[in-house]
TORKOL-4160 file (C-alpha; in steps of 0.2 Angstrom, whole numbers, padded with zeros to 4 digits, m for minus):
431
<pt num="1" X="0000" Y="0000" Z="0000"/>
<pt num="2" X="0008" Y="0017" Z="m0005"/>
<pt num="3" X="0007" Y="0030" Z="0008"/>
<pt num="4" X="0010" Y="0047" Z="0000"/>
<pt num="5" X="0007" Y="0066" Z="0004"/>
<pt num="6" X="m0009" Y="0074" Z="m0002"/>
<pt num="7" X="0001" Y="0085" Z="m0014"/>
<pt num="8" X="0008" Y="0070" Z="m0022"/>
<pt num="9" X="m0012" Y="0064" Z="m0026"/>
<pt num="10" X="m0016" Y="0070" Z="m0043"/>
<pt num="11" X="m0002" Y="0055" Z="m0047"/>
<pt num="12" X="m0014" Y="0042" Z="m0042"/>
<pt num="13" X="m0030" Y="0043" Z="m0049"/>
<pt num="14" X="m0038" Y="0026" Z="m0050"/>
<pt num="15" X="m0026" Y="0020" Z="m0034"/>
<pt num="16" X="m0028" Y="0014" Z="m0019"/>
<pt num="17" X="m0017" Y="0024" Z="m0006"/>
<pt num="18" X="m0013" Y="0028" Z="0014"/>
<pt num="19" X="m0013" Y="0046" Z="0018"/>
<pt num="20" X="m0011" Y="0052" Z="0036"/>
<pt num="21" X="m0013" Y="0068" Z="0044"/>
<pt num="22" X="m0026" Y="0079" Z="0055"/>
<pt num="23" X="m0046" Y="0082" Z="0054"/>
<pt num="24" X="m0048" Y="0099" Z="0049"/>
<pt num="25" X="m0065" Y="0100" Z="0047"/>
<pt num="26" X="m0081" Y="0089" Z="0043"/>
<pt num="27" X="m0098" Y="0088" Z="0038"/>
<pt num="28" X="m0110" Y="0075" Z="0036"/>
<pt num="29" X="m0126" Y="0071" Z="0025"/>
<pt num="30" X="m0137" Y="0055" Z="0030"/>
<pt num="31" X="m0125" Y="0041" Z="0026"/>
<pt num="32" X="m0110" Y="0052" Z="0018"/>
<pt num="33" X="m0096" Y="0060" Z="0031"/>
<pt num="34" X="m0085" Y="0071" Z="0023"/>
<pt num="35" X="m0069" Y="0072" Z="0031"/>
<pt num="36" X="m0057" Y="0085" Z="0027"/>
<pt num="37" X="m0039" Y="0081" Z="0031"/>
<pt num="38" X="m0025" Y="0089" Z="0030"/>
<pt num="39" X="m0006" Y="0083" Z="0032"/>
<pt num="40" X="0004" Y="0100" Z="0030"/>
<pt num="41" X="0005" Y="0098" Z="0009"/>
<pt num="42" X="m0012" Y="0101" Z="0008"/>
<pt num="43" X="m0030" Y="0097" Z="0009"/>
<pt num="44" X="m0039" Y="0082" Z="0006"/>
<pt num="45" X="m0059" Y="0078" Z="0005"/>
<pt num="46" X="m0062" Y="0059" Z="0012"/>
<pt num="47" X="m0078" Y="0052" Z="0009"/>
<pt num="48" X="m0085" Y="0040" Z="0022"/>
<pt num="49" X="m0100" Y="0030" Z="0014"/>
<pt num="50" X="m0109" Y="0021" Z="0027"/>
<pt num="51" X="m0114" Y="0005" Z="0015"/>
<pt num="52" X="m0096" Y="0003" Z="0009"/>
<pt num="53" X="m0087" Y="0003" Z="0026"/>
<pt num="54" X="m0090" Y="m0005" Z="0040"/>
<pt num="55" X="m0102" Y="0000" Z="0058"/>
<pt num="56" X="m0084" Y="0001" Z="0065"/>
<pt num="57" X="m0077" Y="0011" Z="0053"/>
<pt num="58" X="m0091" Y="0023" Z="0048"/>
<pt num="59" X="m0094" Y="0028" Z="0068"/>
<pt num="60" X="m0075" Y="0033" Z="0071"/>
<pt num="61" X="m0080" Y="0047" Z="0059"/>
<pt num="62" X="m0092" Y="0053" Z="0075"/>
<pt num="63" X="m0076" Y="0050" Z="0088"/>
<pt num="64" X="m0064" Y="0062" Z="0077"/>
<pt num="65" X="m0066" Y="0080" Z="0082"/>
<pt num="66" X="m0053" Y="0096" Z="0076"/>
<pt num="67" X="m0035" Y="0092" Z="0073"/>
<pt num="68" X="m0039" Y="0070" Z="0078"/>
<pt num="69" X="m0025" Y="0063" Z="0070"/>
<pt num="70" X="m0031" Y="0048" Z="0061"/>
<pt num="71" X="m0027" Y="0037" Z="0045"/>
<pt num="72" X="m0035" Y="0034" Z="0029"/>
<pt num="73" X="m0036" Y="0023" Z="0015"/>
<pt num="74" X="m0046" Y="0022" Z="m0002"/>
<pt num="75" X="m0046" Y="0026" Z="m0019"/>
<pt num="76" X="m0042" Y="0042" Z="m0025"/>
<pt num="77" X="m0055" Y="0049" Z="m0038"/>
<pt num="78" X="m0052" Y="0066" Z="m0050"/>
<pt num="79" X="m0063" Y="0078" Z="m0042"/>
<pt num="80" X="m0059" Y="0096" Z="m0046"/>
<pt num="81" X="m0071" Y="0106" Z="m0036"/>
<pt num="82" X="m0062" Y="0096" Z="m0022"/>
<pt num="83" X="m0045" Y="0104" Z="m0013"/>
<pt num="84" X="m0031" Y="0100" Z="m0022"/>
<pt num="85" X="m0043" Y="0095" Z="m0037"/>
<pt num="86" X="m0046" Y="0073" Z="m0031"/>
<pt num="87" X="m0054" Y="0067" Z="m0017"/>
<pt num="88" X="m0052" Y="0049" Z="m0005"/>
<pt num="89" X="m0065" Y="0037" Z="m0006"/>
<pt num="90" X="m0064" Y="0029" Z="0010"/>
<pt num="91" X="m0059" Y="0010" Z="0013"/>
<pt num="92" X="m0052" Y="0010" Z="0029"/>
<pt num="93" X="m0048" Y="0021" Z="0042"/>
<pt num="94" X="m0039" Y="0022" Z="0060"/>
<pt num="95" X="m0037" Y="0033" Z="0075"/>
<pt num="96" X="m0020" Y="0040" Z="0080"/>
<pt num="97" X="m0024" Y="0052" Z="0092"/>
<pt num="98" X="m0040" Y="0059" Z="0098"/>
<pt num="99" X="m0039" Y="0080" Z="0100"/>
<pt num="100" X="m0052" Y="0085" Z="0114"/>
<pt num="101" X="m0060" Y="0104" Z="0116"/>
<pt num="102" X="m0045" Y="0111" Z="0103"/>
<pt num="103" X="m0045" Y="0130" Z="0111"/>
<pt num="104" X="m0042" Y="0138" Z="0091"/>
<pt num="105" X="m0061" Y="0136" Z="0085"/>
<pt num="106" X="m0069" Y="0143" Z="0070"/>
<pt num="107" X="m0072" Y="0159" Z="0076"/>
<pt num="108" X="m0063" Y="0173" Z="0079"/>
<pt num="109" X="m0048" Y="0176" Z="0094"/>
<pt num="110" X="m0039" Y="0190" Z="0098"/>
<pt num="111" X="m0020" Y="0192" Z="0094"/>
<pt num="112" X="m0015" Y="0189" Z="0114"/>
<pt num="113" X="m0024" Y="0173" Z="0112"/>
<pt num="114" X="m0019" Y="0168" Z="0097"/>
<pt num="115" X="0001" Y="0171" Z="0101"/>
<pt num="116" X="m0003" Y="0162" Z="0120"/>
<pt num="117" X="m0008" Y="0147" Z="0106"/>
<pt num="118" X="0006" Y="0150" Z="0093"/>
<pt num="119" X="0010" Y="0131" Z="0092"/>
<pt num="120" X="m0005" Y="0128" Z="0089"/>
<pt num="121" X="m0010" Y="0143" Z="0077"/>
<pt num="122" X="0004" Y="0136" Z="0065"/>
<pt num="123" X="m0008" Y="0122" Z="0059"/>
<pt num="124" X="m0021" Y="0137" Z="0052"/>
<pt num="125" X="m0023" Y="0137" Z="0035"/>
<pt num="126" X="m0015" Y="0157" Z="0034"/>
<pt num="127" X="0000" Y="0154" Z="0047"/>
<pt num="128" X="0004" Y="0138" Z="0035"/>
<pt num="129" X="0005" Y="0148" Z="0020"/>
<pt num="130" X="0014" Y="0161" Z="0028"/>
<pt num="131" X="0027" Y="0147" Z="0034"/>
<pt num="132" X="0028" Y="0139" Z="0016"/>
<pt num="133" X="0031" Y="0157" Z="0009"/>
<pt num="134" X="0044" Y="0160" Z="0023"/>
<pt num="135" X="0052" Y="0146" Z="0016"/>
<pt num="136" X="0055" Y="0149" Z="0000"/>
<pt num="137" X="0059" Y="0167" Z="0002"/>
<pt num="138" X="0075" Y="0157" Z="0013"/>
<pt num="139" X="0077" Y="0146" Z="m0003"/>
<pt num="140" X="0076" Y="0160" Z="m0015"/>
<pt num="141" X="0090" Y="0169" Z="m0004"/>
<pt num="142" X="0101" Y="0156" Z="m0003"/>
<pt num="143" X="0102" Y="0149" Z="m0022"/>
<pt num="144" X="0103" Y="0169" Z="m0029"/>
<pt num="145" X="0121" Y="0168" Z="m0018"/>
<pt num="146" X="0126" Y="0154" Z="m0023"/>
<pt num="147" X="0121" Y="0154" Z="m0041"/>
<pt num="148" X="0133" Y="0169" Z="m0042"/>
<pt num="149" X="0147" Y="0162" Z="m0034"/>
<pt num="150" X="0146" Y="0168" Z="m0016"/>
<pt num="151" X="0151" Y="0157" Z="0000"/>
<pt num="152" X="0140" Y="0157" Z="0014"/>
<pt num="153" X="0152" Y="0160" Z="0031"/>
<pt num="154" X="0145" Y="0157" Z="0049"/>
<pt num="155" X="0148" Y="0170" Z="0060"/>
<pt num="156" X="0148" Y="0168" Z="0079"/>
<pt num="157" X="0130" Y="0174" Z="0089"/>
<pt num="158" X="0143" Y="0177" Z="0103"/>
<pt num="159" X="0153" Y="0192" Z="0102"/>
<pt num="160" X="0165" Y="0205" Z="0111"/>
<pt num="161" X="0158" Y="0220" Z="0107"/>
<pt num="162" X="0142" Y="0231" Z="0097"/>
<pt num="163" X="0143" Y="0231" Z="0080"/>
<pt num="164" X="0129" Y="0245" Z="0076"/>
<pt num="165" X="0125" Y="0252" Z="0096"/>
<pt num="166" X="0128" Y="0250" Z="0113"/>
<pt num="167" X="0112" Y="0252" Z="0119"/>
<pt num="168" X="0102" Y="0238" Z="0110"/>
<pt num="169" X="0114" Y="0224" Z="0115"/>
<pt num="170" X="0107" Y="0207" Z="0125"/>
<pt num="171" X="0124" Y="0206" Z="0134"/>
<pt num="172" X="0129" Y="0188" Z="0146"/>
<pt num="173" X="0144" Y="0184" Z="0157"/>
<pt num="174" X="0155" Y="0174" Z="0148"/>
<pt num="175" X="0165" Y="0164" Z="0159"/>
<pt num="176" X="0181" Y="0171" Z="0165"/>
<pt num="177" X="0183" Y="0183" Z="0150"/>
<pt num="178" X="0169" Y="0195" Z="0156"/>
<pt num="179" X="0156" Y="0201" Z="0146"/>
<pt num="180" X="0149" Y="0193" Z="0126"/>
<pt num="181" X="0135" Y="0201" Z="0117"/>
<pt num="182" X="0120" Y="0192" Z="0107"/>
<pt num="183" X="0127" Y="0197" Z="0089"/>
<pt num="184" X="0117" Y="0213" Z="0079"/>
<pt num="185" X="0124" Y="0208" Z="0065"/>
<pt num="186" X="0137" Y="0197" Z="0056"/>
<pt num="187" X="0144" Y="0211" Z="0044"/>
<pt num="188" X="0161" Y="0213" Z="0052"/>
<pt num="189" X="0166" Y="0194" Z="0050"/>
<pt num="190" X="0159" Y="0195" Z="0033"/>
<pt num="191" X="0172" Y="0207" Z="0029"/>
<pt num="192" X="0184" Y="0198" Z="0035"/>
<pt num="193" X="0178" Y="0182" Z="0026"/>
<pt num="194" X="0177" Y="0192" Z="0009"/>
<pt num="195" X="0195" Y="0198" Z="0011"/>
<pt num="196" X="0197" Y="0178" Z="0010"/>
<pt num="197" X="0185" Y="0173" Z="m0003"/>
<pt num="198" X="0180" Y="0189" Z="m0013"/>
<pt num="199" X="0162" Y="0188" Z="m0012"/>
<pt num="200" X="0154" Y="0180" Z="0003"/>
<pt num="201" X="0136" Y="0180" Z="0014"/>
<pt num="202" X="0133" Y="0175" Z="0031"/>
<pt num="203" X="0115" Y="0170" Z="0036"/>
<pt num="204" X="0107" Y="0167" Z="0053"/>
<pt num="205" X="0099" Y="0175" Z="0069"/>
<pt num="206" X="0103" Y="0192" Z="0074"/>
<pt num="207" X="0095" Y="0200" Z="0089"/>
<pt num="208" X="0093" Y="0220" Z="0094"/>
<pt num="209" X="0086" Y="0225" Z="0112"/>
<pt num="210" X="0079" Y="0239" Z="0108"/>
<pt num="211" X="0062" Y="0243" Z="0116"/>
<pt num="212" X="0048" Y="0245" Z="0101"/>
<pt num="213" X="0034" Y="0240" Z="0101"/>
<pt num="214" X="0029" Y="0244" Z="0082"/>
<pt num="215" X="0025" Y="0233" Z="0069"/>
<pt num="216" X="0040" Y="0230" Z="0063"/>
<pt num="217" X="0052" Y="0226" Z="0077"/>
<pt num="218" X="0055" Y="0208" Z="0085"/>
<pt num="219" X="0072" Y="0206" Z="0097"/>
<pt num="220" X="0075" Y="0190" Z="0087"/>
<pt num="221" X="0075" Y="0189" Z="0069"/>
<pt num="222" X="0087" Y="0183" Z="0053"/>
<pt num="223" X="0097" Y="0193" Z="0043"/>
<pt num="224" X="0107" Y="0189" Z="0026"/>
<pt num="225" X="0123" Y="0199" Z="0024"/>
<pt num="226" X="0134" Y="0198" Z="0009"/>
<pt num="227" X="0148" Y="0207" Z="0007"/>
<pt num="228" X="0159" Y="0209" Z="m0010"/>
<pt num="229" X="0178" Y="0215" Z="m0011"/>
<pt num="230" X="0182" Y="0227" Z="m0023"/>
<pt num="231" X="0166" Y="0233" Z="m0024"/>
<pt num="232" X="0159" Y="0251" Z="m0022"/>
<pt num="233" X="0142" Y="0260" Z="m0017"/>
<pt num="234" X="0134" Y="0258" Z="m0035"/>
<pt num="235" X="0142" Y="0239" Z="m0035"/>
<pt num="236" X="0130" Y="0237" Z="m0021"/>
<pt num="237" X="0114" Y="0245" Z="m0028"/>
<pt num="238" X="0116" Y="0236" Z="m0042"/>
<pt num="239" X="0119" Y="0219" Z="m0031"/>
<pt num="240" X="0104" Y="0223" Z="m0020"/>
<pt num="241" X="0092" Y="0227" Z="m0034"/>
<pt num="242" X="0096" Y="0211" Z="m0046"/>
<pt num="243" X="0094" Y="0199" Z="m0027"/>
<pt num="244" X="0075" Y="0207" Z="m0022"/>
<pt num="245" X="0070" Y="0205" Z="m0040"/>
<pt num="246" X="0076" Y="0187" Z="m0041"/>
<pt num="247" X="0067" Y="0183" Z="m0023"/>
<pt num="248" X="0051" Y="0192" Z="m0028"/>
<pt num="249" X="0048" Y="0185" Z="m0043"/>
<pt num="250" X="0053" Y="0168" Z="m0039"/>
<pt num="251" X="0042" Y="0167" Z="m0024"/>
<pt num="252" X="0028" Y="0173" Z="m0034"/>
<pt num="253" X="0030" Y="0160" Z="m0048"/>
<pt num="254" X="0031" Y="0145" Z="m0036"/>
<pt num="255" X="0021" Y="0148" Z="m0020"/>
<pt num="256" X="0007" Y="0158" Z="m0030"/>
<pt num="257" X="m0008" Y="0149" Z="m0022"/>
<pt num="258" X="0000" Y="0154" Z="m0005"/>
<pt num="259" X="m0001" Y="0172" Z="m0008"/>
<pt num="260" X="m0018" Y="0170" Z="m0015"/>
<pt num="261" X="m0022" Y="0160" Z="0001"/>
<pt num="262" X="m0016" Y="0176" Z="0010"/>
<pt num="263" X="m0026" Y="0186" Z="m0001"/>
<pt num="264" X="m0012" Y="0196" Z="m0008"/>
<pt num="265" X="m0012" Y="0209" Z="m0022"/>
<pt num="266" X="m0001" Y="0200" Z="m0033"/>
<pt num="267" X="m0002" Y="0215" Z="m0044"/>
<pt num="268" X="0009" Y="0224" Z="m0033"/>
<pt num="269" X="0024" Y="0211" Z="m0033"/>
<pt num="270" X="0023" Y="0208" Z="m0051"/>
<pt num="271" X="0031" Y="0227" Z="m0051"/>
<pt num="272" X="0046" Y="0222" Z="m0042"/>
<pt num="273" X="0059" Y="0224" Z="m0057"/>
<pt num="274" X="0073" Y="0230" Z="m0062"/>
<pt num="275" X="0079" Y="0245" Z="m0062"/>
<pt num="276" X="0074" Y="0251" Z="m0044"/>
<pt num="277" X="0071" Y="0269" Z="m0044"/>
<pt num="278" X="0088" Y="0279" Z="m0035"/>
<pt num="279" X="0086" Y="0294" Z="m0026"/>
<pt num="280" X="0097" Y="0304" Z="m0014"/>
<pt num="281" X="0094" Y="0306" Z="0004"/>
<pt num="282" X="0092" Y="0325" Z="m0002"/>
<pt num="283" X="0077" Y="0319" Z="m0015"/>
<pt num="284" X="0070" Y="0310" Z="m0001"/>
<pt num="285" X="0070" Y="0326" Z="0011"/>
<pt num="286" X="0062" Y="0337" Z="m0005"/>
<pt num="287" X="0047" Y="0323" Z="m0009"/>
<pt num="288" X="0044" Y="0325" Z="0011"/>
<pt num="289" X="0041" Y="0343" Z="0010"/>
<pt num="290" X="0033" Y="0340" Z="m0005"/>
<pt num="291" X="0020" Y="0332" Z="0005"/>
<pt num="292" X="0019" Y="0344" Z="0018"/>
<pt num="293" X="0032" Y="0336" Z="0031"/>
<pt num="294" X="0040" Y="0346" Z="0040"/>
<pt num="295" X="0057" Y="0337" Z="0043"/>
<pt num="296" X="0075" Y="0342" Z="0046"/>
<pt num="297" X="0089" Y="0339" Z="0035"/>
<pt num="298" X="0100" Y="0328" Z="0045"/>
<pt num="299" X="0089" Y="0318" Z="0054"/>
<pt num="300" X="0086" Y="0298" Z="0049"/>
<pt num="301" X="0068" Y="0293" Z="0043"/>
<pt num="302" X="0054" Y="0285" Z="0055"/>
<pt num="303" X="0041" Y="0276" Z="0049"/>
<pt num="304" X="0029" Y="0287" Z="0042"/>
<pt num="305" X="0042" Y="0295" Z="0033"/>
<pt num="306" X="0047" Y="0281" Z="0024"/>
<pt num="307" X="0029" Y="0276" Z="0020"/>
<pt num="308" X="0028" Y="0294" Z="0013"/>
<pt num="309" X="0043" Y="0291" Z="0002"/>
<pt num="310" X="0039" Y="0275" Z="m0004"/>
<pt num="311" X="0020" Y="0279" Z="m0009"/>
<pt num="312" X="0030" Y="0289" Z="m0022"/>
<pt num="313" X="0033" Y="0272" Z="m0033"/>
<pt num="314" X="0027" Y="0257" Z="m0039"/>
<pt num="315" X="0041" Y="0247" Z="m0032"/>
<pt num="316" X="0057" Y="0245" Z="m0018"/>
<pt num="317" X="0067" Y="0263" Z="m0018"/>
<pt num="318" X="0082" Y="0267" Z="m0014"/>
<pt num="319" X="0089" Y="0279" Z="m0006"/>
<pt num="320" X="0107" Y="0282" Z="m0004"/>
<pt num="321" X="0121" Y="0294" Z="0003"/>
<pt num="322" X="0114" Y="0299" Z="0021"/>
<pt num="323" X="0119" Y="0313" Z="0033"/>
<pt num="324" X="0135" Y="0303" Z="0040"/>
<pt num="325" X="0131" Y="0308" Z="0057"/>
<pt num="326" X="0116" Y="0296" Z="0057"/>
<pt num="327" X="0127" Y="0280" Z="0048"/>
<pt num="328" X="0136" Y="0267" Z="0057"/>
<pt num="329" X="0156" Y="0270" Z="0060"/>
<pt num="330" X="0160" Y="0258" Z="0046"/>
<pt num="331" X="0152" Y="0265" Z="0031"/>
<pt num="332" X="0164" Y="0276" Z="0020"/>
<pt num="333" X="0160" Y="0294" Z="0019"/>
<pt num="334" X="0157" Y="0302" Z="0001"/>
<pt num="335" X="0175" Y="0309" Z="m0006"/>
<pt num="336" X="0165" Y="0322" Z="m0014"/>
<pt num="337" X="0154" Y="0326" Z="0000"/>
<pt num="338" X="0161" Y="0319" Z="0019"/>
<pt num="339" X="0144" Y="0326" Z="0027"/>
<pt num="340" X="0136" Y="0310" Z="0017"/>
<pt num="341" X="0140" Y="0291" Z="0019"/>
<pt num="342" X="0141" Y="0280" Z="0005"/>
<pt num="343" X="0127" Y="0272" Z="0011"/>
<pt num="344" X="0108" Y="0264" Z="0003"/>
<pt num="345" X="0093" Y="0259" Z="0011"/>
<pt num="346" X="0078" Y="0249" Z="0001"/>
<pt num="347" X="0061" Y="0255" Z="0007"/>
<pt num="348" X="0050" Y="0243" Z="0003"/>
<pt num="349" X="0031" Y="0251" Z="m0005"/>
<pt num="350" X="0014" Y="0249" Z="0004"/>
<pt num="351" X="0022" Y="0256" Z="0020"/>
<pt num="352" X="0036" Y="0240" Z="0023"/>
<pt num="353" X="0049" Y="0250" Z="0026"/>
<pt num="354" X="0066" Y="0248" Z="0028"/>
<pt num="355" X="0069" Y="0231" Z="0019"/>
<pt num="356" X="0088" Y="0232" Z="0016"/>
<pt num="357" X="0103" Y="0244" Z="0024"/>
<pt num="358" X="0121" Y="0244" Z="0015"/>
<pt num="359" X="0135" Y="0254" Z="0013"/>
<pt num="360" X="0153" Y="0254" Z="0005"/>
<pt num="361" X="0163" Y="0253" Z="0019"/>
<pt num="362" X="0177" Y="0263" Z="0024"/>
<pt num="363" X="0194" Y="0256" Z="0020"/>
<pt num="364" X="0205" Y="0270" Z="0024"/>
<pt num="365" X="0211" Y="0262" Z="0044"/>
<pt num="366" X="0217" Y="0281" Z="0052"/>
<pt num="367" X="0199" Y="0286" Z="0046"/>
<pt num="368" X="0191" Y="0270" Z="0053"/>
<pt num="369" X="0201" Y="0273" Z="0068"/>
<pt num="370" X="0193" Y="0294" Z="0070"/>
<pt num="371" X="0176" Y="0284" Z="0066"/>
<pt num="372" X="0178" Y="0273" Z="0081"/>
<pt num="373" X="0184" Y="0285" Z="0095"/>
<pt num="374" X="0169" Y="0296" Z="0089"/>
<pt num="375" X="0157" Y="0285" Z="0091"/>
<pt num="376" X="0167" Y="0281" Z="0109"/>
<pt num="377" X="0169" Y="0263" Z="0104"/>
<pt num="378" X="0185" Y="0255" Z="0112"/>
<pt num="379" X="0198" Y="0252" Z="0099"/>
<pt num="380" X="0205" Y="0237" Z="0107"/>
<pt num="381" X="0189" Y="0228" Z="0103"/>
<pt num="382" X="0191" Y="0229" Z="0085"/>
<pt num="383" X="0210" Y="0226" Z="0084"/>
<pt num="384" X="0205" Y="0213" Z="0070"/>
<pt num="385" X="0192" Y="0221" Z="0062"/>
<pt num="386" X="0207" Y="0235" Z="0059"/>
<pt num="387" X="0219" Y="0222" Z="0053"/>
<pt num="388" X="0209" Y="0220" Z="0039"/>
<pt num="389" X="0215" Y="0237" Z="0034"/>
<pt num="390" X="0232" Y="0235" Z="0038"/>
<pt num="391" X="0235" Y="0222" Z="0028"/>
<pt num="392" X="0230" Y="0223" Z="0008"/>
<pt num="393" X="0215" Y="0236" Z="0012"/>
<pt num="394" X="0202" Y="0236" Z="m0004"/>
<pt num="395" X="0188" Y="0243" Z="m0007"/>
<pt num="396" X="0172" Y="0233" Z="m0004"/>
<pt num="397" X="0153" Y="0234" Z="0001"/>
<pt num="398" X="0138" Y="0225" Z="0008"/>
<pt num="399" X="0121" Y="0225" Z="0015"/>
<pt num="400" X="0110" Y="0218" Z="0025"/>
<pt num="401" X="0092" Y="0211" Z="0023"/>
<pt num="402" X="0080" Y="0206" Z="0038"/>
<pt num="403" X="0069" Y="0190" Z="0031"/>
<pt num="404" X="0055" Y="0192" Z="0044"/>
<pt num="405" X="0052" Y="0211" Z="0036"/>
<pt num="406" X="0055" Y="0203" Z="0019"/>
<pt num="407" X="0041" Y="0190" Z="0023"/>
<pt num="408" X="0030" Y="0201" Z="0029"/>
<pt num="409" X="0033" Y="0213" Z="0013"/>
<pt num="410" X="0030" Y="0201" Z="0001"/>
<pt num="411" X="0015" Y="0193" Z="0011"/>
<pt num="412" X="0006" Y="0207" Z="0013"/>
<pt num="413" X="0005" Y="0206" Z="0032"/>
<pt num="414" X="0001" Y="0219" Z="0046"/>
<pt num="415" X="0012" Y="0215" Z="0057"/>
<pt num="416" X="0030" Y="0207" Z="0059"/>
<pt num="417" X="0024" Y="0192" Z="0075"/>
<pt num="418" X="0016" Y="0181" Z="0060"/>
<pt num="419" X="0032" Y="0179" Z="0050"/>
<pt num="420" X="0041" Y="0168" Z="0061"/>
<pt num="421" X="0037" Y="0153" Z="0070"/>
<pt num="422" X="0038" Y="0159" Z="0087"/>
<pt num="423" X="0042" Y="0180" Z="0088"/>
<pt num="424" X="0050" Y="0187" Z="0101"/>
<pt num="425" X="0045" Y="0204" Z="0106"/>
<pt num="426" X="0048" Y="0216" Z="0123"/>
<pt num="427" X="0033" Y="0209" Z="0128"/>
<pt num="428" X="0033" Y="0191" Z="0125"/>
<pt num="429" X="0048" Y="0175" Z="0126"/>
<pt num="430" X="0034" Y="0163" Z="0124"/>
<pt num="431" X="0029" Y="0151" Z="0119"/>
């Protein structure tokens, strides 16, 4: 007997099969039940006719409430108005687990309850979808990098010291050696990898303390970084806009039906192509005023000032070359402006934001060493990160794209807590 998923179905019309998974819902009519199972692939209609199975058989059908876990076999039958476009016709079935009183009914919950229930709100039909898309958002990521030649380099989630601020670092004694830091970000041992390998990306968790409560923020999310030698600000712009409309448009060819699911205006990703409109920090500022903000040269963007520049356009902007007082003490300063930094951000449309932050970096060591003291960061704590400029300096640039932002971009989702399994906000650690 084959057991197979139910998205593997449509291979075995005609067949008798064994699919396993959880009740989702059910209905019955006289001496039909129709079961509607689901195994995480999809969705499957079961059809339990009373004269064809047995007394036994037909009353487990009574037994099996929301999310039983049960067994069944039959014949599968083309029927397109059916999930997934077949249906089971039942033979046999068995009971793996009974589920009593499952708290996530039908009807609607609020968002506490829900996040108080988040193992079991994954198996939802939306959360699903939104998982699957996370999914190959990650893929997407993974084979534009490495399709172009890029290695992926770990770097270390323990660290000696802040990478972007002091004051948004989870900090935690670290045996005899004092304090380590939950890392902000893997850039710094990217570049140090790219002087090693040319063109390189790390990938993992990255964590910020900082206390927001906005729709965007969680303390726990996962950035990819890659960093390219020899490489300059338009190198990275040009990097940046080729990797979000490789992603985009691969996730909207092959998990379609689970932006639909999500009810998405698929429309509004079809856009995503290159070329990105570029504009200057001092465009940005001008379409601001434009609109009847009144904001100050100098300062960095929040929220409803990026929504109000990126309403501008169709698709992601960037914007580059920022007052340098704003940037990190990496990023290079333009030669022919020092008051800027060579640095982009890509606000995503509809109001996403901040999507992606880069920069060419400064490669210059006695101007990296100025940077650090004015930003008061100890310079024994980046002895290394210096040596990268001692020995065989080069220009080179990166960025840095947050996925659960990405995924809630390209889902169309109000709020960053449904793009990861289990969020982590200054509010909640559980469960």
């Amino acid at each position: 007997m084959n057991k197979i998923y139910i998205n593997e179905l449509k291979q075995y019309v005609g067949q008798e099969v064994t699919v396993r998974g959880w009740l989702d819902n059910k209905r019955s009519s006289g001496k039909l039940r129709f079961l509607i199972l689901r195994d995480g692939t999809g969705y499957l209609q079961c059809i339990v006719i009373k004269n064809i199975v047995s007394e036994e058989i037909f009353g487990f059908t009574d037994e099996l409430k929301q999310e039983s876990s049960f067994s069944v076999t039959g014949t599968v039958r083309e029927e397109l108005r059916a999930p997934g476009g077949v249906e089971l016709e039942v033979k046999d079935l068995k009971i793996i687990g009974i589920s009593e009183d499952y708290p996530i009914s039908p009807k609607e919950h609020g968002v506490e309850f829900l996040l108080d229930h988040r193992h079991l709100w994954l198996r939802s039909k939306r959360q699903a979808a939104i998982l699957r898309v996370r999914h190959r958002i990650i893929k997407a990521i993974r084979d534009f990098f490495d399709n172009k030649g890029f290695t992926l380099v770990d770097s270390p989630i323990l660290t000696p010291s802040a990478c972007e601020g002091t004051s948004t670092l989870f900090e935690t004694d670290y045996f005899d050696l004092g304090k380590a830091y939950l890392t902000q970000s893997g850039q710094l041992y990217a570049e140090a990898s790219a002087m090693a390998m040319g063109k390189v990306y790390t990938f993992g968790p990255t964590f910020r303390a900082e206390k927001s409560k906005t729709r965007r923020h969680l303390t726990e999310f996962w950035m990819v970084e890659p960093e390219v030698a020899f490489a300059d600000l338009n190198d990275d712009m040009d990097l940046a806009e080729e990797f979000l409309e490789y992603v985009v448009q691969t996730v909207l060819k092959e998990r379609e039906e689970d932006l639909i699911t999500l009810e998405r205006d698929l429309t509004k990703l079809q856009s995503v192509k290159r070329p990105l409109p570029r504009i200057s920090y001092d465009e940005a500022v001008e379409i601001l005023k434009q609109n009847g903000v009144d904001f100050e040269w100098g300062n960095d963007f929040g929220a409803a000032d990026e929504t109000t520049i990126s309403n501008q356009f169709d698709r992601p902007v960037m914007v580059h070359r920022y007052p340098s007082e704003i940037k990190a003490f990496y990023m290079k300063r333009d030669p022919e402006n020092p008051k800027v930094a060579l640095a982009v951000d890509v606000l995503a449309p509809e109001g996403y934001g901040e999507i992606i932050g880069g920069s060419q970096r400064e490669e210059d060591i006695e101007l990296l060493l100025t940077r650090l003291r004015g930003h008061n960061l100890k310079e024994e704590d980046f002895d290394w990160y210096l040596d990268l400029r001692k020995y065989g300096s080069v220009p080179h640039s990166g960025f840095g794209l947050g996925v659960e932002r990405t995924v809630g971009w390209i889902c169309g989702l109000d709020h960053v807590r449904e793009t990861i399994p289990f969020p982590r906000m200054i509010y909640r650690k559980t469960p």
